[in-house]
FINU-117719 format. One record per residue (C-alpha): residue in three letters; x, z, y. Coordinates in steps of 0.5 Angstrom, whole numbers, plus 500, padded with zeros to 3 digits. Each point is the difference from the previous one (the first is absolute). Layout:
! residues N
<site><resn>ALA</resn><X>X</X><Z>Z</Z><Y>Y</Y></site>
...
This chain:
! residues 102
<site><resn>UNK</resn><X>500</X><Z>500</Z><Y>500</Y></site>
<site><resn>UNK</resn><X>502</X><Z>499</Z><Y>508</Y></site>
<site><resn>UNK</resn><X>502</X><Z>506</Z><Y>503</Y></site>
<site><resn>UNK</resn><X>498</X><Z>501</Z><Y>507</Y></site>
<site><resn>UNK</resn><X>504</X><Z>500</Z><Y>507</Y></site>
<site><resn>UNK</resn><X>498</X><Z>505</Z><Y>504</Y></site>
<site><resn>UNK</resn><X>503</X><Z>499</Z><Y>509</Y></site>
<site><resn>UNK</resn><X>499</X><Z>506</Z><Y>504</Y></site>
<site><resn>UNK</resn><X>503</X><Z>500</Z><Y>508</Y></site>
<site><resn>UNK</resn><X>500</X><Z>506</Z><Y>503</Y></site>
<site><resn>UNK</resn><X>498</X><Z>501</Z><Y>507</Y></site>
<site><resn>UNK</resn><X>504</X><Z>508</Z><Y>501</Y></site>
<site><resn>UNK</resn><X>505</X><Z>504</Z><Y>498</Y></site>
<site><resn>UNK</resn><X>498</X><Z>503</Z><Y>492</Y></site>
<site><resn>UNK</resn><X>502</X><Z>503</Z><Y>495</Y></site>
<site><resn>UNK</resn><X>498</X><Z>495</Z><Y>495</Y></site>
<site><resn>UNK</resn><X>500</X><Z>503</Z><Y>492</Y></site>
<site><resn>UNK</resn><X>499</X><Z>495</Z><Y>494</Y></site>
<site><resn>UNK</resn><X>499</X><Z>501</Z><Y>492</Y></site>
<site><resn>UNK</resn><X>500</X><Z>495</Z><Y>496</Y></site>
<site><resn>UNK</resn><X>502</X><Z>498</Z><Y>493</Y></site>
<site><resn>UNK</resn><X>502</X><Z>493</Z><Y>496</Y></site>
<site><resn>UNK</resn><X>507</X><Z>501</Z><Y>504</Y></site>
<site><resn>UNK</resn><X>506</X><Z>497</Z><Y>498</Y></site>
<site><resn>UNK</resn><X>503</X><Z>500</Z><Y>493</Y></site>
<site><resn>UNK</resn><X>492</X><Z>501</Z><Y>497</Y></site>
<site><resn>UNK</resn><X>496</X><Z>494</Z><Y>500</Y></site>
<site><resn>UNK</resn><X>492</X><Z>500</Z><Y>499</Y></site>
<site><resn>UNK</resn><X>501</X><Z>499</Z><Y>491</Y></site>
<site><resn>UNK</resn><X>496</X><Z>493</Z><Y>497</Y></site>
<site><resn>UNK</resn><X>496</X><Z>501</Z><Y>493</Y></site>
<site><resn>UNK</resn><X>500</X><Z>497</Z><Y>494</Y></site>
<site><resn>UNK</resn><X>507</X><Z>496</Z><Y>502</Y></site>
<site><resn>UNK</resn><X>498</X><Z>499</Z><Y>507</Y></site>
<site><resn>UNK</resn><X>506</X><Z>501</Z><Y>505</Y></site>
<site><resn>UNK</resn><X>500</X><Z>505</Z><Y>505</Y></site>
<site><resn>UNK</resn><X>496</X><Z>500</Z><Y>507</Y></site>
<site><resn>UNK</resn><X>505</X><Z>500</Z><Y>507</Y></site>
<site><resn>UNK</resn><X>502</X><Z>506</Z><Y>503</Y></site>
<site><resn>UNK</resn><X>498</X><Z>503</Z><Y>507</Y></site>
<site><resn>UNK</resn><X>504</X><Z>501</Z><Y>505</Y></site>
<site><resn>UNK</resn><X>500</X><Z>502</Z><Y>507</Y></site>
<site><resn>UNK</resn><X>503</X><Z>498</Z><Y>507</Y></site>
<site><resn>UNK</resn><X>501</X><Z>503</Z><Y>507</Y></site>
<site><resn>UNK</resn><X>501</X><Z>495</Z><Y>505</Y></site>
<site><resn>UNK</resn><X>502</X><Z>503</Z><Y>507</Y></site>
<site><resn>UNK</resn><X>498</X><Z>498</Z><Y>506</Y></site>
<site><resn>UNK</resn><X>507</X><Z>497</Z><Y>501</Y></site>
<site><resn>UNK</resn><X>500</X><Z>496</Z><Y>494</Y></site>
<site><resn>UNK</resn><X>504</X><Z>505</Z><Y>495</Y></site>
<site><resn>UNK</resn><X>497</X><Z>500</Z><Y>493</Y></site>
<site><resn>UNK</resn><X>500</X><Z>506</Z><Y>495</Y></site>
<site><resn>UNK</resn><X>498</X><Z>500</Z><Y>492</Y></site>
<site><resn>UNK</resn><X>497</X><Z>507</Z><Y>499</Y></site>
<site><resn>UNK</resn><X>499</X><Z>504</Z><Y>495</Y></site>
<site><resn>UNK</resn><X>494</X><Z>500</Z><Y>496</Y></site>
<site><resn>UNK</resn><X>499</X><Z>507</Z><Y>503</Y></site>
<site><resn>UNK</resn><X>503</X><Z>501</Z><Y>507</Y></site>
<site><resn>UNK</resn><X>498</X><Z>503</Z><Y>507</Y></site>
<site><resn>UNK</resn><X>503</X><Z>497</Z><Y>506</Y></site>
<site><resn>UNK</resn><X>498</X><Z>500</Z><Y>508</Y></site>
<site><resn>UNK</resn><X>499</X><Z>493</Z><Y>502</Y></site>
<site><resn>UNK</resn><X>499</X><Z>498</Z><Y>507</Y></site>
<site><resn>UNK</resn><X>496</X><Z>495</Z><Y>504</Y></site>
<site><resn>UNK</resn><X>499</X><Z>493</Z><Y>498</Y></site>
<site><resn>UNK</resn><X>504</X><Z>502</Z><Y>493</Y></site>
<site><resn>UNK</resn><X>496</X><Z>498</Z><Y>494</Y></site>
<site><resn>UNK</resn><X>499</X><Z>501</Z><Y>493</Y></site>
<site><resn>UNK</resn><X>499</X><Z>496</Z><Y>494</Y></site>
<site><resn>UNK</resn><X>498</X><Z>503</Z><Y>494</Y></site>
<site><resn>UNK</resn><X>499</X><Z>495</Z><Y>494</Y></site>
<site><resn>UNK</resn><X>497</X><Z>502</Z><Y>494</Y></site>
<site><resn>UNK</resn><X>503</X><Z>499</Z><Y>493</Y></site>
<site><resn>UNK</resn><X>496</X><Z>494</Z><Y>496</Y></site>
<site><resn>UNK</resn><X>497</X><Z>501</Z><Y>493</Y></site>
<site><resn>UNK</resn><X>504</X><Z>499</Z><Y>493</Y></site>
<site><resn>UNK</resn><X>497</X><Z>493</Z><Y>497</Y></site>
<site><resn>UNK</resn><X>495</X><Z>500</Z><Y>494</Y></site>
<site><resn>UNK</resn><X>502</X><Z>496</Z><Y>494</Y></site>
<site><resn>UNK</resn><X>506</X><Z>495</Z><Y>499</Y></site>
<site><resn>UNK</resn><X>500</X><Z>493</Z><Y>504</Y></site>
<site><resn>UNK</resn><X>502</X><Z>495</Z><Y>496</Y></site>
<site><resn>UNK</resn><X>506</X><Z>498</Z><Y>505</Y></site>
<site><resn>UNK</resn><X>503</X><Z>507</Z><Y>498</Y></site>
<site><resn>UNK</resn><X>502</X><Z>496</Z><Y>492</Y></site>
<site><resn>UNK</resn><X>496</X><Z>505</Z><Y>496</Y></site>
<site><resn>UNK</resn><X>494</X><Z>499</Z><Y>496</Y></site>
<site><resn>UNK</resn><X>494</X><Z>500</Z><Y>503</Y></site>
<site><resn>UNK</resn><X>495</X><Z>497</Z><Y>495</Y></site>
<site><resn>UNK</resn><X>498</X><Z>506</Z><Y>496</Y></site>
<site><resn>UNK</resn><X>493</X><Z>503</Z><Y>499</Y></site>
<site><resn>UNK</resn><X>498</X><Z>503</Z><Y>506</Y></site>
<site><resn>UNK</resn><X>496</X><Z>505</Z><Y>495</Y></site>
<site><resn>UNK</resn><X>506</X><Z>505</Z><Y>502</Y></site>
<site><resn>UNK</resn><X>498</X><Z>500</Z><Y>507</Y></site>
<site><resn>UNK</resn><X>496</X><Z>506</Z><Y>503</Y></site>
<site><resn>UNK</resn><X>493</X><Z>497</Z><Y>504</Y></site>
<site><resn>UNK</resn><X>499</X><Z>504</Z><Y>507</Y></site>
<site><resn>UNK</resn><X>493</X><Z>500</Z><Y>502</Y></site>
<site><resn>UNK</resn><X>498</X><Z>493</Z><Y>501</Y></site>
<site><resn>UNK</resn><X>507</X><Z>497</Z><Y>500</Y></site>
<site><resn>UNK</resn><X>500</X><Z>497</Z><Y>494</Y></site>
C-alpha cells in the first residue's frame, strides 16, 4: 500500500513532538512471499533551507516558516508477483478471504 505525505508549515515558535513507528531498518512486512512495504520517514526543512531527518521519535523547536514532513511508511505487498520469479500459480484454496475481498 502507499503511505502518506503529511507538510505542516508553522507559523511561530513551537515545541514540536512526534512519535512514530515503521522508521529506519524495519520495513512494514509482506505476507504470503509479498515483499516488504517502505519505510516512513521525517523531514524538518527550516525556513533558511537546511533539511534535517529526525527520528521517529523527536521534540525539536521550529521557527516560523520551518516545515515538517511526515511520510508514513506503505503497506507490505500481498502475495508474490510473478516478476519476483517465484511461483504463483498455485491454488488460491490456502489463501484467507477477509469479509468480501474474495
Amino acid at each position: 500500500g502507499d503511505g502518506v505525505v503529511r507538510r505542516m508549515e508553522f507559523l511561530k515558535t513551537l515545541t514540536v513532538s512526534i512519535v512514530s513507528q515503521r522508521r529506519g531498518a524495519y520495513s512494514p512486512y509482506g505476507l504470503h512471499g509479498g515483499g516488504p512495504g517502505a519505510t516512513g520517514k521525517n523531514t524538518l526543512t527550516r525556513a533558511g533551507g537546511q533539511i534535517e531527518s529526525l527520528p521517529s521519535s523527536a521534540q525539536v523547536t521550529v521557527e516560523p516558516g520551518d516545515m515538517l514532513a511526515i511520510e508514513t511508511p506503505g503497506g507490505g505487498a500481498w502475495r508474490a508477483t510473478a516478476n519476483q520469479g517465484i511461483d504463483i500459480s498455485a491454488s488460491h484454496d490456502d489463501v484467507i478471504c477477509l469479509a468480501h475481498l474474495c
